[in-house]
C-alpha positions as CSV (number, residue, x, y, z in Angstrom):
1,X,0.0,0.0,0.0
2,X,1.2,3.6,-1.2
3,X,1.4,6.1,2.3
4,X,1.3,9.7,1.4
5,X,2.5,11.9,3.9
6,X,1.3,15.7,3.3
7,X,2.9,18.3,5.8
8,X,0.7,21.6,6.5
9,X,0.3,24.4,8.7
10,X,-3.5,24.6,7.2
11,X,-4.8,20.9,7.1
12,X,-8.3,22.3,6.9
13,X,-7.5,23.2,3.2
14,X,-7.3,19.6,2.1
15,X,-10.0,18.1,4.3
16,X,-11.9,17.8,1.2
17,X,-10.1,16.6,-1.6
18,X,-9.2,13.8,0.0
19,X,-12.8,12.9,0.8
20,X,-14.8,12.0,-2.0
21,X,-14.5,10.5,-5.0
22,X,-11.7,8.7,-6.6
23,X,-9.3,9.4,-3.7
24,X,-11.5,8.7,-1.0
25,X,-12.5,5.3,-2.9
26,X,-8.7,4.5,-3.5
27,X,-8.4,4.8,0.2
28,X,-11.2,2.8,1.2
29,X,-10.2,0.0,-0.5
30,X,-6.7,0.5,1.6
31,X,-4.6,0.9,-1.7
32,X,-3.1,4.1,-0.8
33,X,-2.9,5.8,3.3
34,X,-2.8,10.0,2.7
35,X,-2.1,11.4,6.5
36,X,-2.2,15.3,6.7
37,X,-0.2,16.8,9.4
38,X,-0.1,19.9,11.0
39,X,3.1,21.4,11.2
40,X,2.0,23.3,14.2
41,X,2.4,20.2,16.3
42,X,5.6,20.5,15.4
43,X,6.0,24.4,16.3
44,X,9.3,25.6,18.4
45,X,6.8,27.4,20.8
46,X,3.8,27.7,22.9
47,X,2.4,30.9,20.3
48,X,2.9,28.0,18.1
49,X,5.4,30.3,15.7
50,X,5.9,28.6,12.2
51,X,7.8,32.1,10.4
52,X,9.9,34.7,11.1
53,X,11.4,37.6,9.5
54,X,13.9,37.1,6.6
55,X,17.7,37.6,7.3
56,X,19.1,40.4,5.3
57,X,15.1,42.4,4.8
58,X,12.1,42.5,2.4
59,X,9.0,41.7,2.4
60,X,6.8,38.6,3.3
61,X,7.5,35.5,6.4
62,X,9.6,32.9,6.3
63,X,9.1,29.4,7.0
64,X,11.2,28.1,10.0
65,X,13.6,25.1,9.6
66,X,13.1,23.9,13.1
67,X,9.5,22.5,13.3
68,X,9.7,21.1,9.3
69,X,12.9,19.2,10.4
70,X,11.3,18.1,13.7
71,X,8.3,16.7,11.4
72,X,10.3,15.2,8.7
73,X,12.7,13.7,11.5
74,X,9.8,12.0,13.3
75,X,8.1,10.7,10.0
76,X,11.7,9.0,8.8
77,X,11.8,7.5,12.2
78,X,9.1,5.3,11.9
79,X,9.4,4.4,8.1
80,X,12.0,5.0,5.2
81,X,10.9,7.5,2.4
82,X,11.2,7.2,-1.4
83,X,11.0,11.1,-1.8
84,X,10.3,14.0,0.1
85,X,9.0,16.2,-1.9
86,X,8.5,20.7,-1.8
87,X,5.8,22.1,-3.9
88,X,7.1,25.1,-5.1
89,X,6.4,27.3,-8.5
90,X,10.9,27.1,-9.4
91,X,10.6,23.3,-9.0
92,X,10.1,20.8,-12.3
93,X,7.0,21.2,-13.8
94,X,4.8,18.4,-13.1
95,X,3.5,15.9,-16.0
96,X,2.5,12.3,-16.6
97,X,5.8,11.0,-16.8
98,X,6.8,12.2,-13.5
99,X,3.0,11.0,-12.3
100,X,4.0,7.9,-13.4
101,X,7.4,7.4,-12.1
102,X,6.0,8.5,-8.7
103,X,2.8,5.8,-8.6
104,X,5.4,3.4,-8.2
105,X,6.9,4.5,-5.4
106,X,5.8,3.1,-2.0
107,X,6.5,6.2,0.7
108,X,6.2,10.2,-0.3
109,X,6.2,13.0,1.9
110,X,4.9,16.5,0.5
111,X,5.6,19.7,1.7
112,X,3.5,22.5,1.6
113,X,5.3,25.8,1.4
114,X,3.8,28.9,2.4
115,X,4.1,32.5,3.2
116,X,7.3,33.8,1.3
117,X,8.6,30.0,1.4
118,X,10.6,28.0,3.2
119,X,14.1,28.5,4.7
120,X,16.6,27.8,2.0
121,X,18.6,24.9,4.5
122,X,15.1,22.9,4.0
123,X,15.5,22.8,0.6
124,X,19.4,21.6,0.4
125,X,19.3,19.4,3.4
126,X,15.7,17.8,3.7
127,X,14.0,17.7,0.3
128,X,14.9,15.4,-2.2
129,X,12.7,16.6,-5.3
130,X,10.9,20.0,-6.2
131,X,7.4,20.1,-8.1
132,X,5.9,22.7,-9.4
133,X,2.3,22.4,-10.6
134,X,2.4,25.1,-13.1
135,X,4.1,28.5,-14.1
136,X,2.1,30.6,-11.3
137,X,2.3,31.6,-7.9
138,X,-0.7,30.2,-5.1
139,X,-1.3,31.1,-1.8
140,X,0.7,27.8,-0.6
141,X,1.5,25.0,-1.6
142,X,-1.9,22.6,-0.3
143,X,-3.7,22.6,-3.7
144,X,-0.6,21.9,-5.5
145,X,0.0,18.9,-3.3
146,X,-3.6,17.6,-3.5
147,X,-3.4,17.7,-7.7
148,X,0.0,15.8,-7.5
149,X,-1.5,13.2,-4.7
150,X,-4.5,12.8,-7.7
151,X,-2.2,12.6,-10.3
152,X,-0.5,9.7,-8.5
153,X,-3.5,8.1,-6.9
154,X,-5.4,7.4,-9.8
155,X,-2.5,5.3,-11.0
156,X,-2.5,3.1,-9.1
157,X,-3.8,-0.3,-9.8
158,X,-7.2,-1.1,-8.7
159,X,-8.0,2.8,-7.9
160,X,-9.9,3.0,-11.4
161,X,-12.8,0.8,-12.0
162,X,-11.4,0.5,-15.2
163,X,-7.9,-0.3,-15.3
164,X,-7.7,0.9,-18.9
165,X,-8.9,4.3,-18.4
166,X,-5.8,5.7,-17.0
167,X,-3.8,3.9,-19.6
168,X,-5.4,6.0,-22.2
169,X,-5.3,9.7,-20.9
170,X,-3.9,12.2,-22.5
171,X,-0.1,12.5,-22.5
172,X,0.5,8.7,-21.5
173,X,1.3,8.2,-24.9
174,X,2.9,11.3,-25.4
175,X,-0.2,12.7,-27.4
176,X,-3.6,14.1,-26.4
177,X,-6.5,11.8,-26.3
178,X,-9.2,11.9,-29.1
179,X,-13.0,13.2,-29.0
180,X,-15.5,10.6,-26.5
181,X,-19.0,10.7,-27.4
182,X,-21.5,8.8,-25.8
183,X,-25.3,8.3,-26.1
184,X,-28.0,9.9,-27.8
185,X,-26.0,9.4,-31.4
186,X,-27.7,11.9,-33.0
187,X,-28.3,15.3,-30.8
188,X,-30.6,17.9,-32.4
189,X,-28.9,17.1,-35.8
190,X,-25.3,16.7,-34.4
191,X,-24.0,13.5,-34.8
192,X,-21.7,11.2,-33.5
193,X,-18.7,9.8,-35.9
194,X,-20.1,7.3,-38.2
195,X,-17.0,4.8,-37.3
196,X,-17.9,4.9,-33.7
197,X,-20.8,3.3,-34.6
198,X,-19.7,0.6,-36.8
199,X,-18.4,-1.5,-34.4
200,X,-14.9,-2.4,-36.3
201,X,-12.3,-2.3,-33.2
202,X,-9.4,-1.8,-35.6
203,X,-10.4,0.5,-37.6
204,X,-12.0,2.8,-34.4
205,X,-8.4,2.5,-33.0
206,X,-7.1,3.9,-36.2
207,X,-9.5,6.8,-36.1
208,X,-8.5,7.6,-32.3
209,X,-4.8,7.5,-33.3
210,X,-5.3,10.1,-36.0
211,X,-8.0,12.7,-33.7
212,X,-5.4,12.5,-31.2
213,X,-2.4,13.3,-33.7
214,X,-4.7,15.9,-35.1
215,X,-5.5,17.5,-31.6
216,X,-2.1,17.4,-30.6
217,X,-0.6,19.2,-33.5
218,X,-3.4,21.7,-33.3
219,X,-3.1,22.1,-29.5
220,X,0.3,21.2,-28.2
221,X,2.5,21.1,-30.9
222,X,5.1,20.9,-28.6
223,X,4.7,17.3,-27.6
224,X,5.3,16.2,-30.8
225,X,9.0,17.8,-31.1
C-alpha cells in the first residue's frame, strides 16, 4: 500500500479533496494511506510560531527550519521515504511521466510551502525533489499537493474501475486523447462519428490515433517535437 505523507500548517485546506471520490474510494479500498499533518504540532513554541522575519530584509514571512525538520525527522523514524518532496512554483513542472514514475513508489512526503517559502537549508538538506504544478504563484502549496496526490493516486492499480482508463489519458502516450461521445448518437442534428458506430475495433483505433495526432498538433505542438 502507497502512504502519502502531506505536511501543512492549514490541514483544513485539504480536508476535502481527499474525501470523495476517486481518492476517498482508492483509500477505502486500503490501496493508498494520505495522512495530513499539522506542522504546528511540530511548532518551536507555545504561540505555536511557524515564520519569522527574513535575514538580510524585504518583504513577506519565512518558514522556520526547526519544526519542518522536527516533522520530517519523526516521520523518517518510523518508516524509510522514497521522496520527500517541496511544492514550489521554481521546482520541475509536473506531467504524466513524473505521475508515473512517482505511482510506483511506495513512501512520499509532501511539503506544503507557504508565506514567502521556506528556509533555503530545508531545501538543500531535507527535500529530495521540487514540483511545481504550473508557471504561477498560489497562496501555498496545499492545492498543488492535493493535484500531485491525484495525479499519483489514480495510477494506481485497482483505484480505477477500469484499469484501462488511465492507460489512455492524455499525454501517457505522449499525445492528447481523441474526442468521446456517448449516447443519444444523433443530438438535435449533431451526430456522433459514423465509425464509432460501426463496431470495427481496428479500424475505431485507427480513427483515435489520427484525432489524437490531429488535436495534438493543433493544441500542443510541442509534444510532438
Amino acid at each position: 500500500m502507497m502512504r502519502i505523507d502531506i505536511i501543512t500548517c492549514l490541514p483544513k485546506l485539504l480536508e476535502s479533496p481527499f474525501q470523495h471520490s476517486i481518492l476517498q474510494r482508492a483509500q477505502d479500498k486500503g490501496l493508498v494511506q494520505v495522512v495530513v499533518h499539522d506542522l504546528r504540532d511540530y511548532a518551536v513554541n507555545r504561540k505555536k510560531q511557524l515564520d519569522d522575519y527574513a535575514y538580510g530584509g524585504g518583504a513577506g514571512m519565512v518558514m522556520m527550519i526547526e519544526p519542518i525538520d522536527n516533522c520530517i525527522s519523526r516521520l523518517k523514524s518510523e518508516r524509510t521515504y522514497d521522496e520527500i518532496i517541496y511544492m514550489t512554483p521554481d521546482g520541475e513542472t509536473l506531467n504524466q511521466q513524473i505521475a508515473n514514475e512517482l505511482s510506483l513508489k511506495g513512501n512520499l512526503i509532501i511539503l506544503c510551502g507557504h508565506y514567502k517559502g521556506v528556509d533555503e537549508r530545508v531545501r538543500t538538506h531535507l527535500i529530495t525533489r521540487e514540483i511545481s504544478i504550473g508557471d504561477y504563484v498560489l497562496s501555498g502549496g496545499e492545492l498543488g499537493a492535493a493535484v500531485l496526490s491525484d495525479s499519483i493516486i489514480r495510477l494506481i492499480p485497482g483505484v480505477l474501475s477500469d484499469e484501462t482508463s488511465a492507460l489512455t489519458d492524455s499525454f501517457q502516450d505522449g499525445l492528447l486523447a481523441p474526442p468521446v461521445y456517448t449516447r443519444p448518437a444523433d443530438y438535435k442534428g449533431i451526430e456522433v462519428p459514423e465509425i464509432l458506430l460501426s463496431g470495427h475495433e481496428k479500424k475505431i483505433e485507427e480513427w483515435r490515433y489520427e484525432q489524437s495526432l490531429k488535436r495534438t498538433k493543433k493544441r500542443r505542438p510541442d509534444l510532438l517535437d
